[in-house]
C-alpha positions as a Python dict, from the first residue, in 0.01 Angstrom:
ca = {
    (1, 'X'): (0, 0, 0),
    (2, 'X'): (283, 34, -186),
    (3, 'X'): (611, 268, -198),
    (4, 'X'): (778, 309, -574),
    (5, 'X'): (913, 560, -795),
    (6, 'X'): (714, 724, -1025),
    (7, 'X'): (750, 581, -1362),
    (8, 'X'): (681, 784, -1670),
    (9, 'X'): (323, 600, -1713),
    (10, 'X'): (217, 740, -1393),
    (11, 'X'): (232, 1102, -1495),
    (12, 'X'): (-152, 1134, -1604),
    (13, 'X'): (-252, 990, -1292),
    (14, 'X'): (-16, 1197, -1097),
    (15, 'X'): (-152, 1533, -1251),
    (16, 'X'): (-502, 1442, -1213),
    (17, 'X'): (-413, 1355, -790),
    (18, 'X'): (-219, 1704, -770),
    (19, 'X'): (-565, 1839, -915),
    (20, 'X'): (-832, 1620, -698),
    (21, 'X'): (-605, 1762, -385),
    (22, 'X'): (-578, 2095, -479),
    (23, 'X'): (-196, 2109, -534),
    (24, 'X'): (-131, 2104, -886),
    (25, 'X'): (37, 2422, -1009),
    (26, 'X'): (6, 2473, -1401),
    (27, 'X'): (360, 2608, -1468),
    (28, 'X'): (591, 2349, -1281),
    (29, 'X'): (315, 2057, -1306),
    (30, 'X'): (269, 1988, -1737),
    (31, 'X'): (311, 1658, -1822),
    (32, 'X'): (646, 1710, -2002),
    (33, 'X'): (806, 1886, -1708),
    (34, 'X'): (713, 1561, -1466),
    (35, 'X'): (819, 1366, -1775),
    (36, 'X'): (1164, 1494, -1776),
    (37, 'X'): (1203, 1503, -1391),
    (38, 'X'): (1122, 1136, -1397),
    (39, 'X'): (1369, 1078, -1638),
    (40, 'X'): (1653, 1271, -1523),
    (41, 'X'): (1629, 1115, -1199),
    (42, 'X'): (1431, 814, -1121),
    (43, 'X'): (1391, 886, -769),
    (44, 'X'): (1286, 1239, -751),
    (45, 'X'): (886, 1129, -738),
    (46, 'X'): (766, 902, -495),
    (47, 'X'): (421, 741, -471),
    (48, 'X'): (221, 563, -267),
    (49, 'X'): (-7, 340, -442),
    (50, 'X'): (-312, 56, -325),
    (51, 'X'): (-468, -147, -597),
    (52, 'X'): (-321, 97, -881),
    (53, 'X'): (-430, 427, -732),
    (54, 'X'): (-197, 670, -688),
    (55, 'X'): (-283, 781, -314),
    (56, 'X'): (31, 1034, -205),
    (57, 'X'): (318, 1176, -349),
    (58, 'X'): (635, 1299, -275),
    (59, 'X'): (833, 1549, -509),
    (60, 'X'): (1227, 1592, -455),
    (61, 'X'): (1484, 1810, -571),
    (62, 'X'): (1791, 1674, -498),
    (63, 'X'): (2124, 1907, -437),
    (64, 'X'): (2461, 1837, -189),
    (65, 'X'): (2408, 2173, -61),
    (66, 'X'): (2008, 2140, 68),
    (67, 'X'): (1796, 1870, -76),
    (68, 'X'): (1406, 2001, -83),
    (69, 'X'): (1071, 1811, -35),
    (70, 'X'): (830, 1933, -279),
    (71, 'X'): (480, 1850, -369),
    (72, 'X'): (411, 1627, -45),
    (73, 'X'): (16, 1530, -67),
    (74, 'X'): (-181, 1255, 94),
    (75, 'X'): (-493, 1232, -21),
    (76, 'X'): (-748, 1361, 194),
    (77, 'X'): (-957, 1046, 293),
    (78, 'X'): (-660, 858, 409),
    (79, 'X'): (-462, 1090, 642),
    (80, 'X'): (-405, 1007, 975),
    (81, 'X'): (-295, 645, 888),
    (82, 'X'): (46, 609, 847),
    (83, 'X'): (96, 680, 486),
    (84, 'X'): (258, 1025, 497),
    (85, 'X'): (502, 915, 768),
    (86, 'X'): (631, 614, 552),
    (87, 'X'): (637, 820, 230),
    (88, 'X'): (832, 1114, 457),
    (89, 'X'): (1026, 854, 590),
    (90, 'X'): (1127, 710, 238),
    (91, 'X'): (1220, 1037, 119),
    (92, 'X'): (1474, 1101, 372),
    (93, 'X'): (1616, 782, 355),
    (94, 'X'): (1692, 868, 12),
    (95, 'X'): (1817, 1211, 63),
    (96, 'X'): (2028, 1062, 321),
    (97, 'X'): (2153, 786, 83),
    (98, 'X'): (2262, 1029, -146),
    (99, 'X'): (2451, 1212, 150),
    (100, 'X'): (2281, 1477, 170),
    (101, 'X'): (2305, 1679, 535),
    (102, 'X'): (2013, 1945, 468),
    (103, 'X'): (1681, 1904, 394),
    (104, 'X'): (1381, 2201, 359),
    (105, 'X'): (1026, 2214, 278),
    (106, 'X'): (779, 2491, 250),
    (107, 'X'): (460, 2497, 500),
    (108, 'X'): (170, 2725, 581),
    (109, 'X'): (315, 2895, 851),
    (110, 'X'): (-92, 2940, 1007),
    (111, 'X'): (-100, 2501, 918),
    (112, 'X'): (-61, 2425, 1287),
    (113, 'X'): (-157, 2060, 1208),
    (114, 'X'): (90, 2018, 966),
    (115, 'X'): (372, 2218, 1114),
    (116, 'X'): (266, 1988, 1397),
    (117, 'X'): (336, 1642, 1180),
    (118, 'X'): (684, 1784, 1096),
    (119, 'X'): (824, 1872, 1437),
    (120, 'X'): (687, 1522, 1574),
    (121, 'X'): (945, 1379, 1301),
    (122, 'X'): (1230, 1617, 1408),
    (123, 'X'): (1172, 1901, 1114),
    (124, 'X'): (1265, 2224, 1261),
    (125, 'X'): (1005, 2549, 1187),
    (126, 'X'): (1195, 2775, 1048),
    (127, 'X'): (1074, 3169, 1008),
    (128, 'X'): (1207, 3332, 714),
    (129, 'X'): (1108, 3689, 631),
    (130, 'X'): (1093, 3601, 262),
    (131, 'X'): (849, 3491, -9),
    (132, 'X'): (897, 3250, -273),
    (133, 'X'): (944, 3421, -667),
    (134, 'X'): (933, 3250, -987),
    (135, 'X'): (986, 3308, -1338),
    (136, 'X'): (843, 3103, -1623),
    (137, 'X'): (1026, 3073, -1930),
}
């Protein structure tokens, strides 16, 4: 397995894994839109990768204020072996690098697994009475 950056020749791939895992989301996730997020900042997609597969993915926004995790997925047949905790582990690393002292990420507040994954690695559950909103333009 390998860590990297996403590079611009990954983005077909990269759609097509958000799909297979059921995480792709047609207004933020068109190819152009991951095209220019690649190249406005190299590090804002992470991958892992074996033999040229794309396997899991990290999206993040990067910000001073509060960095966020985005678009975390590890494909289903290899969870539970260490790949989401080195690809979470990468991704704060670099958030850190860039000195940034807040991170968030949105979870399924009724995922007790996953909310479970998080706190083992020191991520704090935090209840907001609020929903996410968006606007396409």
């Amino acid at each position: 397995m390998k860590i990297r950056s996403a590079k611009v020749s990954d983005i077909k791939n990269l759609i097509l894994f958000l799909k297979k895992n059921e995480m792709y989301n047609k207004h933020i996730d068109k190819e152009s839109i991951i095209r220019k997020k690649i190249l406005h900042d190299k590090e804002s997609i992470i991958v892992a990768s074996s033999e040229e597969n794309i396997i899991a993915c990290i999206f993040i926004v990067f910000d001073p204020w509060r960095s966020h995790i985005h678009h975390f997925v590890v494909d289903k047949k290899i969870r539970n072996r260490g790949v989401g905790t080195k690809l979470l582990k990468n991704a704060e690393d670099l958030i850190k690098k860039r000195k940034c002292e807040l991170a968030t990420l949105c979870v399924n507040k009724n995922e007790e697994q996953v909310i479970g994954f998080y706190r083992k690695r020191k991520w704090n559950f935090v209840p907001y009475e609020s929903s996410n909103m968006e606007k396409v333009f």
